[in-house]
SESETI-88395 format. One record per residue (C-alpha): x, y negated, z; residue number from 1; residue in three letters. Coordinates in Angstrom, 3 decimals. Layout:
+----------+----------+----------+-----+------+
!        u !        v !        w ! seq ! type !
+----------+----------+----------+-----+------+
!        X !        Y !        Z ! NUM !  ALA !
...
+----------+----------+----------+-----+------+
END
This chain:
+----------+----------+----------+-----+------+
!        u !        v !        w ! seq ! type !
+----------+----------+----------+-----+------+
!  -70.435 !  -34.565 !   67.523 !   1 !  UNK !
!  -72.185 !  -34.831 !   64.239 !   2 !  UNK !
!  -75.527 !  -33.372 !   64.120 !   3 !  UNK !
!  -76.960 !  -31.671 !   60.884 !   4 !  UNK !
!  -79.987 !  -33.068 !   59.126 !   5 !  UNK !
!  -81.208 !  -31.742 !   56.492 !   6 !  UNK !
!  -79.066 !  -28.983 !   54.065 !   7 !  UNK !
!  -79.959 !  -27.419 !   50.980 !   8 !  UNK !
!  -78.228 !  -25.003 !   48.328 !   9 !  UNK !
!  -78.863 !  -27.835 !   45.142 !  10 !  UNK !
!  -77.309 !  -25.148 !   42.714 !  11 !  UNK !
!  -75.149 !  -21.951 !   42.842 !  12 !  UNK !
!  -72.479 !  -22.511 !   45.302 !  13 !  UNK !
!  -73.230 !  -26.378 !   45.623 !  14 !  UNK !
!  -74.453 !  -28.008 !   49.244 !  15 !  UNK !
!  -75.928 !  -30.764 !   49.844 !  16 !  UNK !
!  -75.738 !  -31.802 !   54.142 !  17 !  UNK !
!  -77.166 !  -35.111 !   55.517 !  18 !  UNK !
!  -74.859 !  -35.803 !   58.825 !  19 !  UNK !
!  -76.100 !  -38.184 !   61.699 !  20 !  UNK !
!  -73.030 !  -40.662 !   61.969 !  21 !  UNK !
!  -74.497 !  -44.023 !   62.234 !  22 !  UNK !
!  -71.439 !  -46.265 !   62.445 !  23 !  UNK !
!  -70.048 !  -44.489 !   58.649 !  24 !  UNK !
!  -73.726 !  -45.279 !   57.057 !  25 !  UNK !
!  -73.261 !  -48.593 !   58.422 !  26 !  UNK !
!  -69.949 !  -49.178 !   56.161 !  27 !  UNK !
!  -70.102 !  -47.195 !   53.468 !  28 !  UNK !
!  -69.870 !  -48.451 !   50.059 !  29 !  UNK !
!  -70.074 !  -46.145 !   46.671 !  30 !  UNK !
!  -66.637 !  -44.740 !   45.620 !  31 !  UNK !
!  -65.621 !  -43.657 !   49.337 !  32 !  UNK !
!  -65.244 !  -40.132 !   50.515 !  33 !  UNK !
!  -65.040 !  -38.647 !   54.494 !  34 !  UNK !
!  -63.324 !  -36.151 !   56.313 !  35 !  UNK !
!  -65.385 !  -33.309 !   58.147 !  36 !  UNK !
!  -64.018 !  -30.956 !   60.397 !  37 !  UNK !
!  -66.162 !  -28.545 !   61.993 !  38 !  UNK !
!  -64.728 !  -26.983 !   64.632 !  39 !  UNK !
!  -61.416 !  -27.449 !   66.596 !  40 !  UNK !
!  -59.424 !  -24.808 !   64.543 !  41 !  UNK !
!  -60.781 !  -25.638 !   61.345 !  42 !  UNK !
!  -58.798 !  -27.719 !   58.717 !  43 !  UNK !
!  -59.959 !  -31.237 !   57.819 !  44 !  UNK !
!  -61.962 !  -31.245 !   54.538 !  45 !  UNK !
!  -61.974 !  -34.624 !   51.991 !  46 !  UNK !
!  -65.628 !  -34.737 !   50.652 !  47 !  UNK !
!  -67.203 !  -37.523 !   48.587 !  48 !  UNK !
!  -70.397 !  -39.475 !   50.034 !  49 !  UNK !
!  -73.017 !  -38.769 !   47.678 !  50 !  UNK !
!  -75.318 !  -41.082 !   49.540 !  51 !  UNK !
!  -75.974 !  -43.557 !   53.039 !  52 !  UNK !
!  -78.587 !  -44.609 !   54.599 !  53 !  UNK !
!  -77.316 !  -47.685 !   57.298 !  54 !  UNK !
!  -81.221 !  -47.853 !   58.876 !  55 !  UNK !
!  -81.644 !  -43.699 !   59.442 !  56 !  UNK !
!  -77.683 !  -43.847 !   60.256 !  57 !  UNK !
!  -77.126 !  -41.037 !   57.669 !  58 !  UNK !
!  -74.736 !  -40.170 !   55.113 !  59 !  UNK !
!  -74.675 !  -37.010 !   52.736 !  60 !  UNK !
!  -71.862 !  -35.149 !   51.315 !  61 !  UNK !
!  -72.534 !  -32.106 !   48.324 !  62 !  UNK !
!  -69.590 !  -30.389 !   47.695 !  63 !  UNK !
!  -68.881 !  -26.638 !   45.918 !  64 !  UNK !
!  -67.851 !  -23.811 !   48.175 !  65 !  UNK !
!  -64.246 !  -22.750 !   46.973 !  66 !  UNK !
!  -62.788 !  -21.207 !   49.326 !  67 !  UNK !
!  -62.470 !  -20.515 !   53.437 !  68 !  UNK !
!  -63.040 !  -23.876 !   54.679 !  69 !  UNK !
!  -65.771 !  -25.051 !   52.451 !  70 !  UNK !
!  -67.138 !  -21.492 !   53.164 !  71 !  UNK !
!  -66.926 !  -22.250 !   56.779 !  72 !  UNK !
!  -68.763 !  -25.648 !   55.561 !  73 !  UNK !
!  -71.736 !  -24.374 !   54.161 !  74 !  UNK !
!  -72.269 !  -21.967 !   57.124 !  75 !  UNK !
!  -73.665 !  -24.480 !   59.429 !  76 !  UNK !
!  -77.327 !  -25.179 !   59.853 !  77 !  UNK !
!  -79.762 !  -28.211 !   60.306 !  78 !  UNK !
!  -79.422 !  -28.550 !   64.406 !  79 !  UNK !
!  -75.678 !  -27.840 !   64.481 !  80 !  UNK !
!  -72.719 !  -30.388 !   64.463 !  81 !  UNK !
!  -69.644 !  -31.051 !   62.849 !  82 !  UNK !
!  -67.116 !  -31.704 !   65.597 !  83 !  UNK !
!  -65.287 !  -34.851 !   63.477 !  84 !  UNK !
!  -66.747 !  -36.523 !   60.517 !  85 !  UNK !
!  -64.585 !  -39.490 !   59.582 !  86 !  UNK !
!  -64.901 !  -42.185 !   57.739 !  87 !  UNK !
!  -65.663 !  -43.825 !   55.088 !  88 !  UNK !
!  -62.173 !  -43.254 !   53.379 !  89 !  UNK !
!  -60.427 !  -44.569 !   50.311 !  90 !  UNK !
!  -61.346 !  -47.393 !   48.379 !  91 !  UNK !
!  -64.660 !  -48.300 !   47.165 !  92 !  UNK !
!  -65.431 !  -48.025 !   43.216 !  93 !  UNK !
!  -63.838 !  -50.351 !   41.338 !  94 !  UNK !
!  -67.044 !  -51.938 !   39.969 !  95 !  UNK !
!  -67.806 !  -53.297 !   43.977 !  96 !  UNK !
!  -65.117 !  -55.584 !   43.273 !  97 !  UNK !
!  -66.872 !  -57.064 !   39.968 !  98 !  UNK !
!  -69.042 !  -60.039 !   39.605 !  99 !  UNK !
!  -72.855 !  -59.207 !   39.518 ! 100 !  UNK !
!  -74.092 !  -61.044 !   37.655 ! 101 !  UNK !
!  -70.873 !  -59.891 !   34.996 ! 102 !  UNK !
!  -71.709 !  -56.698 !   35.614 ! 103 !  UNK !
!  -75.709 !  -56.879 !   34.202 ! 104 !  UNK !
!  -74.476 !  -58.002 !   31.397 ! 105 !  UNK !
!  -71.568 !  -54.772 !   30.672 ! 106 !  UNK !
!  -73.449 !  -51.713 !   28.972 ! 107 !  UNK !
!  -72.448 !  -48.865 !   31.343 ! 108 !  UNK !
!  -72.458 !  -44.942 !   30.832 ! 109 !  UNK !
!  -71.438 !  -42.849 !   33.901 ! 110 !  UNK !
!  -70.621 !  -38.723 !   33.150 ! 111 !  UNK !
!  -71.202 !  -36.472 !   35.795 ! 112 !  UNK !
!  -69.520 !  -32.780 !   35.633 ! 113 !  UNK !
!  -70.973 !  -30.347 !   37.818 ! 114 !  UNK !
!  -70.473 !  -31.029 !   41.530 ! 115 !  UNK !
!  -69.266 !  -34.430 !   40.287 ! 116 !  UNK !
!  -72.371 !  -35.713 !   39.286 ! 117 !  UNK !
!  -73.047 !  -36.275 !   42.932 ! 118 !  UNK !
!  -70.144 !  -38.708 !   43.341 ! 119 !  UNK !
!  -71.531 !  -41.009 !   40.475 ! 120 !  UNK !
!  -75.176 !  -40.605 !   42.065 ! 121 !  UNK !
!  -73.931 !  -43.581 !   44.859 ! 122 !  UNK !
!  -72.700 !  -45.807 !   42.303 ! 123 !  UNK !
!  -75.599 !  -45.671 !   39.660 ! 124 !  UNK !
!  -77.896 !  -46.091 !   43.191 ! 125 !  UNK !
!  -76.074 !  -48.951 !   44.130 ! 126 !  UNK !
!  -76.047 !  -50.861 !   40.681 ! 127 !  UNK !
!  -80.290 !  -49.784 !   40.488 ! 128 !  UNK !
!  -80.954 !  -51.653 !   43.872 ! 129 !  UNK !
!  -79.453 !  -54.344 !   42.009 ! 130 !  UNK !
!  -80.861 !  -54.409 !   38.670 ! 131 !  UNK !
!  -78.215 !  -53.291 !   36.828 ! 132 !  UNK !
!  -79.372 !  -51.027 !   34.312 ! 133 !  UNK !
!  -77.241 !  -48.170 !   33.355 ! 134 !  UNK !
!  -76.922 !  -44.803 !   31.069 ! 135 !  UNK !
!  -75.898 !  -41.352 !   32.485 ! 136 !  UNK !
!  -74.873 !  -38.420 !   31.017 ! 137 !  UNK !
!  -74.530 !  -34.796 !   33.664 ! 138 !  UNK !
!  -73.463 !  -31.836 !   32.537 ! 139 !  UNK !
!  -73.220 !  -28.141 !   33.871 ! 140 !  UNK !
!  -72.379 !  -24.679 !   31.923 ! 141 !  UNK !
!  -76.552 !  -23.916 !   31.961 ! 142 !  UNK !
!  -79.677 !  -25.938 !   33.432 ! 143 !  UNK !
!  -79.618 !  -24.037 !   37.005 ! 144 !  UNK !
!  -75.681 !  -25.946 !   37.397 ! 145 !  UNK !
!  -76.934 !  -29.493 !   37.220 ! 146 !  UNK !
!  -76.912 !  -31.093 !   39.888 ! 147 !  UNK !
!  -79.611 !  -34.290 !   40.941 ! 148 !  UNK !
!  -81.327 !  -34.373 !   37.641 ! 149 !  UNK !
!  -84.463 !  -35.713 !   39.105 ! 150 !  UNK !
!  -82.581 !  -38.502 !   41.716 ! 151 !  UNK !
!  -80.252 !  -39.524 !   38.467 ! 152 !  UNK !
!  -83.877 !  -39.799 !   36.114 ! 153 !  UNK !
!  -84.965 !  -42.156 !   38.378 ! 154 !  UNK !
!  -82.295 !  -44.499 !   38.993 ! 155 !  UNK !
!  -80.853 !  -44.496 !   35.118 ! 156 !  UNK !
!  -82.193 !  -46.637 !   32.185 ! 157 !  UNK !
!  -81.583 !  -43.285 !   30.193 ! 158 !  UNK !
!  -80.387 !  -39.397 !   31.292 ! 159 !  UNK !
!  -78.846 !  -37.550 !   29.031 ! 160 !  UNK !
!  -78.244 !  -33.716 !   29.477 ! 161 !  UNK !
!  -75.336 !  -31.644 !   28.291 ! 162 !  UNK !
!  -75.211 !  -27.727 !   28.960 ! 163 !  UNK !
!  -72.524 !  -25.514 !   27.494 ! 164 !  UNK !
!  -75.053 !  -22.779 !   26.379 ! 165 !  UNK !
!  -77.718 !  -24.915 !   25.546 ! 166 !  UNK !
!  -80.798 !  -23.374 !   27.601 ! 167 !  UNK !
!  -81.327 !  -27.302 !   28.311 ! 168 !  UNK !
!  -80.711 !  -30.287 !   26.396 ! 169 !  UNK !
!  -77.889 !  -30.608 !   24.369 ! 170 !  UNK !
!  -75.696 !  -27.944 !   23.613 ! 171 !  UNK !
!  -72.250 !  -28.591 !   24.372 ! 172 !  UNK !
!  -69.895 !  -30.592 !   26.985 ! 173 !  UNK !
!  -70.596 !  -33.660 !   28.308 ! 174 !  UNK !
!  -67.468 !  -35.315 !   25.818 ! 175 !  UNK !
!  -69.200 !  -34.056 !   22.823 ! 176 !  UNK !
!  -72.410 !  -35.519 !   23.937 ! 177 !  UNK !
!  -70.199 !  -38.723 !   24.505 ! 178 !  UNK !
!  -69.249 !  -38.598 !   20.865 ! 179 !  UNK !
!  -72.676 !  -38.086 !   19.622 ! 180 !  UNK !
!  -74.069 !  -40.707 !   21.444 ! 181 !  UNK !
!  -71.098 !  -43.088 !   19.893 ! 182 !  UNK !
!  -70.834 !  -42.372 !   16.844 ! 183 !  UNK !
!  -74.319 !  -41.214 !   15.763 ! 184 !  UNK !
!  -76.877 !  -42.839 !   18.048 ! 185 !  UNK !
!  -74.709 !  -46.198 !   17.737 ! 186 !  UNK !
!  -74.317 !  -47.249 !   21.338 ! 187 !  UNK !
!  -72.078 !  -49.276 !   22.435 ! 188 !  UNK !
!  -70.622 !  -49.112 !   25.835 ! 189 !  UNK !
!  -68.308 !  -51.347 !   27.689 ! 190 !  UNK !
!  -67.190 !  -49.258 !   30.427 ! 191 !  UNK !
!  -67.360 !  -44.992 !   31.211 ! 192 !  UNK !
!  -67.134 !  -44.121 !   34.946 ! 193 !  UNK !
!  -65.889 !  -40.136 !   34.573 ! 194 !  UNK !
!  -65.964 !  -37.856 !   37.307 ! 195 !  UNK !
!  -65.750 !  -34.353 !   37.290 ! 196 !  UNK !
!  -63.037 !  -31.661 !   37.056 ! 197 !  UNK !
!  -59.562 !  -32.360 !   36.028 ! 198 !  UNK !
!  -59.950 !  -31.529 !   32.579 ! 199 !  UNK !
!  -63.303 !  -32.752 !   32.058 ! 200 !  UNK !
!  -62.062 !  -36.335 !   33.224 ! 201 !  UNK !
!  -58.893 !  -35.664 !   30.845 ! 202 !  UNK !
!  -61.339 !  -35.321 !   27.444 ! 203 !  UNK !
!  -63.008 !  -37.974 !   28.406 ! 204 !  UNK !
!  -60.590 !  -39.956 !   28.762 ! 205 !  UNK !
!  -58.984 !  -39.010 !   25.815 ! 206 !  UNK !
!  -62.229 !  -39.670 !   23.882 ! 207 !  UNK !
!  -63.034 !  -42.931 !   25.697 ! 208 !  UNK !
!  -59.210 !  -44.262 !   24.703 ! 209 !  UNK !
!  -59.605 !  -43.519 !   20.890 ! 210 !  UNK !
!  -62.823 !  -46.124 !   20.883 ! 211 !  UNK !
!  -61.109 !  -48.631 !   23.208 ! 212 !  UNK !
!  -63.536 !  -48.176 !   26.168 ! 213 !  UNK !
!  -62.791 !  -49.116 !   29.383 ! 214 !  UNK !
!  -62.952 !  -45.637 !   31.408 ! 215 !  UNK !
!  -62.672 !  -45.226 !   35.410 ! 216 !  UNK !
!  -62.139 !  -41.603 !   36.845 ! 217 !  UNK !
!  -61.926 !  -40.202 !   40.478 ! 218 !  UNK !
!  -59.284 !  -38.380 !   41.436 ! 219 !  UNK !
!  -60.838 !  -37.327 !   44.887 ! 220 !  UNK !
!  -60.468 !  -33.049 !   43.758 ! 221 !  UNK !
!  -56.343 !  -33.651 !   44.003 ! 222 !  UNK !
!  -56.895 !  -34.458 !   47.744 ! 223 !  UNK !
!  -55.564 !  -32.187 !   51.114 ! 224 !  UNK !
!  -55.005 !  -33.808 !   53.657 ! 225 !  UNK !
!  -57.005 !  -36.957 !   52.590 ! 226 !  UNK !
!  -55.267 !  -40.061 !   54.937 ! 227 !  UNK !
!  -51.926 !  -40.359 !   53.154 ! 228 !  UNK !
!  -50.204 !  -38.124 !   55.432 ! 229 !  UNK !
!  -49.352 !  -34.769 !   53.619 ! 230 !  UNK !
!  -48.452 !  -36.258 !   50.002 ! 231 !  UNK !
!  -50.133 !  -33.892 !   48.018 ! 232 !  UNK !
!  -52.566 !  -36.297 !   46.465 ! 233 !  UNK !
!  -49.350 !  -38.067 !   44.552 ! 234 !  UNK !
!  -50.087 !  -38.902 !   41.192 ! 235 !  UNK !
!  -48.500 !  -41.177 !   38.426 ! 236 !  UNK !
!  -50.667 !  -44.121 !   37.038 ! 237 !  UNK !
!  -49.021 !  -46.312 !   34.639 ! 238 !  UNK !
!  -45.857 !  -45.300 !   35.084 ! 239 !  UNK !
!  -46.519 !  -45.719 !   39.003 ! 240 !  UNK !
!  -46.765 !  -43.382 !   41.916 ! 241 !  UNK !
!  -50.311 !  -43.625 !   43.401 ! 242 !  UNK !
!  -51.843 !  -41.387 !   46.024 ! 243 !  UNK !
!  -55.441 !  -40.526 !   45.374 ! 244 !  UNK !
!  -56.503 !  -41.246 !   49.109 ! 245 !  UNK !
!  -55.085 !  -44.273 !   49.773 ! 246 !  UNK !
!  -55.229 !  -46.160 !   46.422 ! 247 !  UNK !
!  -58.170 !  -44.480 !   45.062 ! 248 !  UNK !
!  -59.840 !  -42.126 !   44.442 ! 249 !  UNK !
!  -61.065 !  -44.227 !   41.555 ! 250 !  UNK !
!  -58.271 !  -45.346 !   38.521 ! 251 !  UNK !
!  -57.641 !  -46.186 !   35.386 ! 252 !  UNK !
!  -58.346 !  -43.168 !   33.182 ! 253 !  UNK !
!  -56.137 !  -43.959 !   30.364 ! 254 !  UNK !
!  -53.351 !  -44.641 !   32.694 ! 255 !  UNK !
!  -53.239 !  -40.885 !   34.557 ! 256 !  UNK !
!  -51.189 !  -38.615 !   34.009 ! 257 !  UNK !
!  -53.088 !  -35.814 !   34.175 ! 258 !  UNK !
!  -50.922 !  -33.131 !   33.257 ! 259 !  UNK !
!  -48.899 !  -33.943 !   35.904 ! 260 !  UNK !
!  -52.351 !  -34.021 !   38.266 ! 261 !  UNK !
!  -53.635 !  -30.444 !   36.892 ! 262 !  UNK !
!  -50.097 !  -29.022 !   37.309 ! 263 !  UNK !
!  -49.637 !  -30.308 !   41.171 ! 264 !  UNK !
!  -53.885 !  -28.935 !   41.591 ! 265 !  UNK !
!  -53.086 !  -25.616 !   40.207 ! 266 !  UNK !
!  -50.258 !  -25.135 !   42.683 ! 267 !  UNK !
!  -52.613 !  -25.107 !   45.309 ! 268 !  UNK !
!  -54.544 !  -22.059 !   44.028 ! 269 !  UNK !
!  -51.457 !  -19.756 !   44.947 ! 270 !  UNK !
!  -50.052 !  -19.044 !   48.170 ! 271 !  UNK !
!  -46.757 !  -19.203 !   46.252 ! 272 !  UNK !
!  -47.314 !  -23.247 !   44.647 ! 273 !  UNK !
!  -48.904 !  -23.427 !   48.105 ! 274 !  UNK !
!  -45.459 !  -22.292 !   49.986 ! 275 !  UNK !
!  -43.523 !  -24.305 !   47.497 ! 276 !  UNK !
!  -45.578 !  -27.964 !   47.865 ! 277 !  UNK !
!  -45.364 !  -27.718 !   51.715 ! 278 !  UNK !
!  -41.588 !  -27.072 !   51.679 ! 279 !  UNK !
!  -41.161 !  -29.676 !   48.969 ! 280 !  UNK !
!  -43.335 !  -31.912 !   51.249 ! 281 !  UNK !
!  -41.782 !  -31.158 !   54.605 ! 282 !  UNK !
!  -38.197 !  -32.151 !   53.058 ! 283 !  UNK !
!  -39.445 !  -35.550 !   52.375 ! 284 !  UNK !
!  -41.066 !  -35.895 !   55.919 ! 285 !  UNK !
!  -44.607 !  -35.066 !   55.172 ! 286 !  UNK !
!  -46.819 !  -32.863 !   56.884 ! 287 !  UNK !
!  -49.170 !  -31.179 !   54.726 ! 288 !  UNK !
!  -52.463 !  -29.051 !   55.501 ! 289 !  UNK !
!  -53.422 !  -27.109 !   52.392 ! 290 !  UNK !
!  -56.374 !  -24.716 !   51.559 ! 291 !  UNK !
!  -60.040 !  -25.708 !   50.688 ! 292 !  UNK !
+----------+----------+----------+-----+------+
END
């Protein structure tokens, strides 16, 4: 069993849990998500580490309640326990891979949408402890929707706020913030690490692509069953077929196709896309578990 922590509401609808699970702390690295499950009926959940701790043996997941089973999530209290928290899952960000001392010298901007913002908090953490100094840019629709301002202030060479009705710093989305920072501030970035919701990612993307910037995205929101077993978490990438919990969750943003992506997420909204992935999936030899 899993014992709870610590949990707190960060914004509207938005958790964040710290779960006693000392062997996962011990080999995390940023980019990885695990799988909770909190009882022996419930479904198994794909959630993103926000954060690990290998000496306290902790690791903490935020996620946004959007439906039964991240309801069901958010229900349990500091002294209760998940009965299976797996992990960690999926490949680690791509920049674990990259020389250090390579990566000091690359000027670095990570964008965090909403709930997202918490999945880029590990990374930018990560490249702090090591002196690499990075810009961030979060976003959420007004200042009560974003999400670890104060962590991300303290771990960022510069923090840079976006809200869509402007009741805190600039007014807008985070890709037009992007553009102002570009074109009218004058920076210069060598890589963007995206993550946020499907079509946030997509802009970005788009943006990123027309000044030739080098732009990773995670595609951990696509995810059901989240071990490779159900299929739903196919996506093209370069012309490939990729699934977002085995390869990723992290790829090449100019290489998805995300209208394929936001078409095969949407299904999963309707008990009729839902019916209609699980009997495409089950003629193909899958078994998929769908629902959030």
């Amino acid at each position: 069993m899993y014992k709870i922590l610590n949990k707190k509401e960060l914004v509207p609808n938005v958790f964040l849990i710290e779960v006693q699970a000392p062997r996962i702390a011990k080999s995390c690295l940023p980019g990885q998500f695990a799988i909770v499950k909190v009882d022996e009926k419930a479904e198994r959940i794909p959630l993103a580490i926000s954060d690990y701790d290998a000496k306290k043996g902790t690791v903490t997941i935020v996620f946004q309640v959007l439906g039964a089973s991240t309801q069901k999530i958010a229900n349990y209290n500091v002294g209760q326990s998940f009965k299976d928290f797996v992990g960690p899952l999926g490949q680690s960000s791509i920049l674990m891979s990259e020389d250090l001392e390579k990566l000091k010298n690359k000027k670095m901007l990570f964008i965090g949408g909403g709930p997202g913002t918490a999945a880029i908090y590990p990374q930018v953490k990560w490249l702090n402890e090591n002196r690499v100094n990075v810009d961030v840019i979060i976003g959420g629709k007004s200042k009560q929707y974003l999400v670890l301002e104060e962590e991300l202030k303290e771990i960022s060479a510069n923090l840079y706020i976006a809200t869509d009705d402007g009741s805190y710093g600039y007014k807008g989305f985070t890709t037009d913030l992007l553009i102002e920072l570009i074109e009218k501030e004058r920076k210069k970035y060598d890589q963007v690490v995206a993550i946020g919701s499907m079509n946030m990612m997509r802009s970005i993307s788009e943006v990123t692509k027309s000044f030739g910037i080098k732009t990773t995205v995670s595609l951990k929101s696509i995810m059901v069953d989240g071990v490779g077993l159900c299929g739903g978490c196919r996506v093209t990438v370069g012309g490939e077929t990729k699934f977002a919990c085995l390869d990723g969750p992290e790829f090449d943003g100019h290489l998805v196709d995300f209208e394929e992506a936001i078409r095969r997420q949407s299904m999963y909204k309707t008990e009729e896309g839902k019916n209609f992935i699980e009997k495409q999936e089950k003629e193909e030899g899958h078994i998929c578990h769908v629902g959030l």
